[in-house]
C-alpha positions, 0 to 999 in steps of 0.5 A: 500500500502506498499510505500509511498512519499516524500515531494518532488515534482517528476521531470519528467525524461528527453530525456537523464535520461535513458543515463545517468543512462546506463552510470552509469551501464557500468561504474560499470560494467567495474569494473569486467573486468578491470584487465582480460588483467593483471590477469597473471602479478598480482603476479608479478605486486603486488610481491605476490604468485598467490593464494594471487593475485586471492583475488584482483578478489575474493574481487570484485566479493563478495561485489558486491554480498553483496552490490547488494540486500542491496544497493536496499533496501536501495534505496527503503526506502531513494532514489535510485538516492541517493543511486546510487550517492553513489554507485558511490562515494564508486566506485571512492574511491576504484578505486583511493586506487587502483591506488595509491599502490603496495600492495596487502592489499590496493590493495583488500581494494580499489578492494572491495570498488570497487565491492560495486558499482554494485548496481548501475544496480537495483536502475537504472532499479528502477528509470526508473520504477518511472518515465518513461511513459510506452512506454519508460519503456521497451527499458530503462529497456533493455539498463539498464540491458544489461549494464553490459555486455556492459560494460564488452565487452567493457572494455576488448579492452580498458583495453588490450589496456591501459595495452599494452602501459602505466602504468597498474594503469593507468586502475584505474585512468580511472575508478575513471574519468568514476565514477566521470563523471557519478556521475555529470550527474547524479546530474545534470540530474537524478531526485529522485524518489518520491516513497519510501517504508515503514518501517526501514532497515533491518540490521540483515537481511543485516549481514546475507544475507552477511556472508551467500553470502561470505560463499558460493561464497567463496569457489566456487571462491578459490576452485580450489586453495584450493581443491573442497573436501578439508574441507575447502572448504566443510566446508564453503559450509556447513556452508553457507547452515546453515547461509541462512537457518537460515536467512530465517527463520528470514526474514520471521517473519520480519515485513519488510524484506531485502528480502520479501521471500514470494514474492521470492518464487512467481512461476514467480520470483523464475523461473526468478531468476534461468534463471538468474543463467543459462544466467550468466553461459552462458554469462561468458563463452565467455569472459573466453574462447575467449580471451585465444584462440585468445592469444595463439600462432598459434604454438599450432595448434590451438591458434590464436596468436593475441595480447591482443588488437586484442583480445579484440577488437574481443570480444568487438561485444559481449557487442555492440551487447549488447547495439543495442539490446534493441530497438530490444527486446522493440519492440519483448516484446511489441508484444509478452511479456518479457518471449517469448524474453527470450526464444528467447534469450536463443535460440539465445545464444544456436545456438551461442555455438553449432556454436561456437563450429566449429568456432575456427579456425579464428580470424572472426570466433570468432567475428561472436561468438561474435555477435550471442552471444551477441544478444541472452544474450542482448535479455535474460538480458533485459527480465529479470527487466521486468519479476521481476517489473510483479510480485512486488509491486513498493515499491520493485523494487530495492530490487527484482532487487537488488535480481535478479541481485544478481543471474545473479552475482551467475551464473558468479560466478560458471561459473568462477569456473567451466570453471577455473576447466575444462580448468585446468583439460584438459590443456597441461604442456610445460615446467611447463606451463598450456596450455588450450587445444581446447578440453578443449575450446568445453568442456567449450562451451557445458557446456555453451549450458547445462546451456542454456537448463537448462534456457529454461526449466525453462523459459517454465514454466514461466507464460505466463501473470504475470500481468497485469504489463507485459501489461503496458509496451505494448506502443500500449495498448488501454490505452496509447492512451486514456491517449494520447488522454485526456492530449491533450484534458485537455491542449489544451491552451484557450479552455474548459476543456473536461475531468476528472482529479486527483489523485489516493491515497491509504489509507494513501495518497500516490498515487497510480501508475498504478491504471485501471481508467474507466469512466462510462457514464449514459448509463453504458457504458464505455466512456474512460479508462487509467492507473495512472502515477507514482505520482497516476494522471490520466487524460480522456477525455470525449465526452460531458458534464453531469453525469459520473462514475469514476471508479478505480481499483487497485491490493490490493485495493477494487474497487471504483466508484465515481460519478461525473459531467463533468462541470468545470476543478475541479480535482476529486481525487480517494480515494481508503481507501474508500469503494467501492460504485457506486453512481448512476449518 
């Protein structure tokens, strides 16, 4: 196994970890979307020129990208609750740099510490994999990944009503009071995870990984500004090829990688990884297009003249529709798999463009946009952890969520460039004013729909049954109710034990999580069967006493069966560093 224990004992997480850990990523996520009420001001709130402004959005969005995939690495080798605290605590830092000044330079340093906080999504979908039970995984891992539309959806309202009235670094001092709190709720009520992963940091891997990231998000962020075929611009696009190009290679002959590549390139990874491009593109659409149609006066002809709270509390159903959808996709994923409520997603979100598309001429009608927007992406961004943990092993949880992230970040990315280029292509001058055009708009919206064709296909040709991961977070499976069954059975207080219990352990010691345990009765049939938790234990009733086999399986391990008489509560702990021999009963 490539993952290891602490010394710590594991705290089993509480009725309110998973809210806890959600705040966290709608706290972070609200980073991304805090100045879009005041993005026209900056050069004029920082007495900057516009293009020097933009840097205080650019300098968000790439340490974000940097610090996804490497915060989740590192939580996989130290802890993720430590790195998530931290996560937070950079976050509070730059967001109280950002309230104290005027100037553009400290005003980028505090955006970008700011952006490093976006790590704090994949080391939270990590945690709830170590140490929910099964049927509290798949909800957990919805809210958890639809934070960052909720808290982006959510944000605008709030901003645009902080903006209105007060002074606009009243914004910041906000988020670092968000930060700080969730940072105490998560010391308080967060426990570590007691998995860890092998080997050391990969910092080479880290440097490169970053400077190929800015190299290419760079030039898609200032394009627009710098020219798309200008030499800069062209310049760093191929100098960014060159750097990840090069990078790989490298990780591929590191023992242990920032980024297991050969685990990336698994056809269900890599196919998830792309979808997540395609759902970014499409969910950064609307808020790009929405809050300039509701804003623009009604004298255009087709602007809604809303003020910027209107605005904002028009699209804000698009982040709650977001949050209820979880429960919803828990339950659709249980019957039916995480790569179908993709789909499901995805079409959802296709209708919601195509309709969008004629409903532009009313401020409702572009809350019922919101809506069947905002349930499709729900629903699409809370398959996709599901569809990753399928496919890597546990110690790689937070790195390839990291990753994953990483991608949905990518696709925001380029449909900001995009968007920005196509309404600035199609806009009206009134006056040495750009004025977005409604052609402009539909425009944006069908490139939305492409990017959701796109996604589809690529989501069809995912496995249909990754592993048998994808099966563990059914909360109907046979399993669950054997283990059910077992723990009332072997804790019934003052009565006789009825059953086995242990450990699963690997070939160093550490549990293993997940492992298929079958009890075998001397008849050769099979009298119980359960999964091992996240600390390797397991539990299974049995329906009389006598001679049993205990056999366990797991992925990269060679099956063991072990011999065993029920006849005291004595634990039989299952070594699967042995070799695999049925000892007869």
């Amino acid at each position: 196994m490539s993952h290891t224990t602490t010394d710590e004992p594991a705290r089993r997480a509480s009725g309110v970890t998973v809210p806890v850990l959600a705040f966290a990523g709608i706290v972070v996520a609200v980073m991304q979307t805090l100045l879009v009420p005041v993005i026209k001001d900056l050069p004029r709130l920082l007495d900057t020129s516009p293009s020097n402004a933009t840097w205080v959005l650019t300098s968000t969005l790439l340490s974000g990208a940097v610090a996804t995939p490497i915060m989740g690495r590192l939580g996989d080798l130290f802890g993720k609750r430590r790195m998530l605290i931290a996560s937070l605590s950079v976050m509070v830092v730059g967001a109280l740099l950002s309230a104290l000044t005027d100037a553009l330079i400290p005003m980028i340093v505090g955006r970008t510490l700011q952006g490093f906080a976006m790590g704090a999504i994949p080391l939270g979908i990590g945690l709830m994999r170590d140490m929910l039970p099964r049927e509290r995984l798949g909800s957990a891992m919805a809210l958890m990944s639809s934070s960052i539309g909720v808290g982006g959806g959510l944000a605008l309202p709030a901003a645009a009503l902080v903006a209105q009235h007060t002074d606009w670094h009243a914004l910041y001092y906000g988020a670092a009071g968000l930060g700080v709190v969730s940072i105490a709720l998560t010391l308080l009520v967060v426990p570590e995870s007691p998995l860890r992963a092998k080997g050391s940091f990969d910092l080479p891997g880290a440097l490169g990984l970053s400077a190929g990231l800015i190299l290419f998000l760079l030039p898609i962020s200032k394009g627009s500004d710098w020219g798309w075929s200008s030499p800069t611009t062209l310049g760093l696009f191929a100098t960014a090829v060159v750097v990840l190009l090069l990078w790989g290679l490298m990780e591929l002959r590191v023992a242990a990688p920032l980024v297991d590549l050969r685990t990336t390139a698994r056809r269900e990874v890599l196919l998830t990884n792309l979808a997540s491009i395609m759902v970014g593109v499409s969910f950064f659409v609307i808020s790009l297009v929405l809050p300039q149609l509701l804003q623009l006066p009604s004298e255009t002809g087709y602007g809604l003249g809303q003020s910027m709270v209107v605005a904002g509390l028009c699209v804000a159903p698009l982040g709650l529709t977001m949050m209820f959808t979880a429960p919803v996709y828990a339950r659709l994923s249980a019957r039916y798999g995480p790569r179908t409520t993709l789909i499901i997603g995805l079409v959802i979100i296709g209708i919601g463009y195509a309709g969008g598309l004629g409903l532009m001429s009313a401020a409702w009608q572009t809350v019922v946009t919101s809506v069947l927007i905002g349930a499709g992406i729900g629903l699409a961004y809370s398959s996709l952890p599901a569809l990753i943990i399928s496919a890597v092993p546990a110690s790689e949880t937070g790195a390839a969520n990291g990753l994953n992230t990483l991608m949905r970040s990518i696709g925001t990315s380029v449909s900001s460039a995009v968007i920005g280029m196509v309404l600035a292509n199609t806009a009206n001058d009134a006056g040495g004013v750009a004025v977005p055009t409604l052609h402009g708009f539909r425009v944006s919206f069908m490139i939305a729909a492409g990017a959701v064709a796109v996604g589809l296909v690529l989501a069809f040709f995912l496995p249909r049954h990754t592993t048998a991961t994808v099966s563990q977070l059914r909360a109907s499976s046979e399993e669950d109710a054997n283990l059910a069954r077992a723990e009332q059975a072997l804790a019934g207080a003052g009565q006789p034990p009825h059953g086995f219990r242990g450990r699963v352990l690997a070939a160093d010691g550490a549990p293993v999580p997940r492992a298929k345990v079958t009890l075998i009765d001397r008849h050769g049939r099979q009298a119980g069967a359960t999964l091992s938790a996240g600390d390797g234990s397991y539990a299974l009733a049995v329906p009389a006493e006598g001679p049993y086999v205990l056999a366990a399986r797991a992925a990269g391990h060679a099956p063991l069966a072990h011999a065993a008489t029920h006849g005291g509560d004595r634990p039989v702990d299952l070594d699967l560093s042995l070799p695999g021999e049925t000892v007869p009963a």
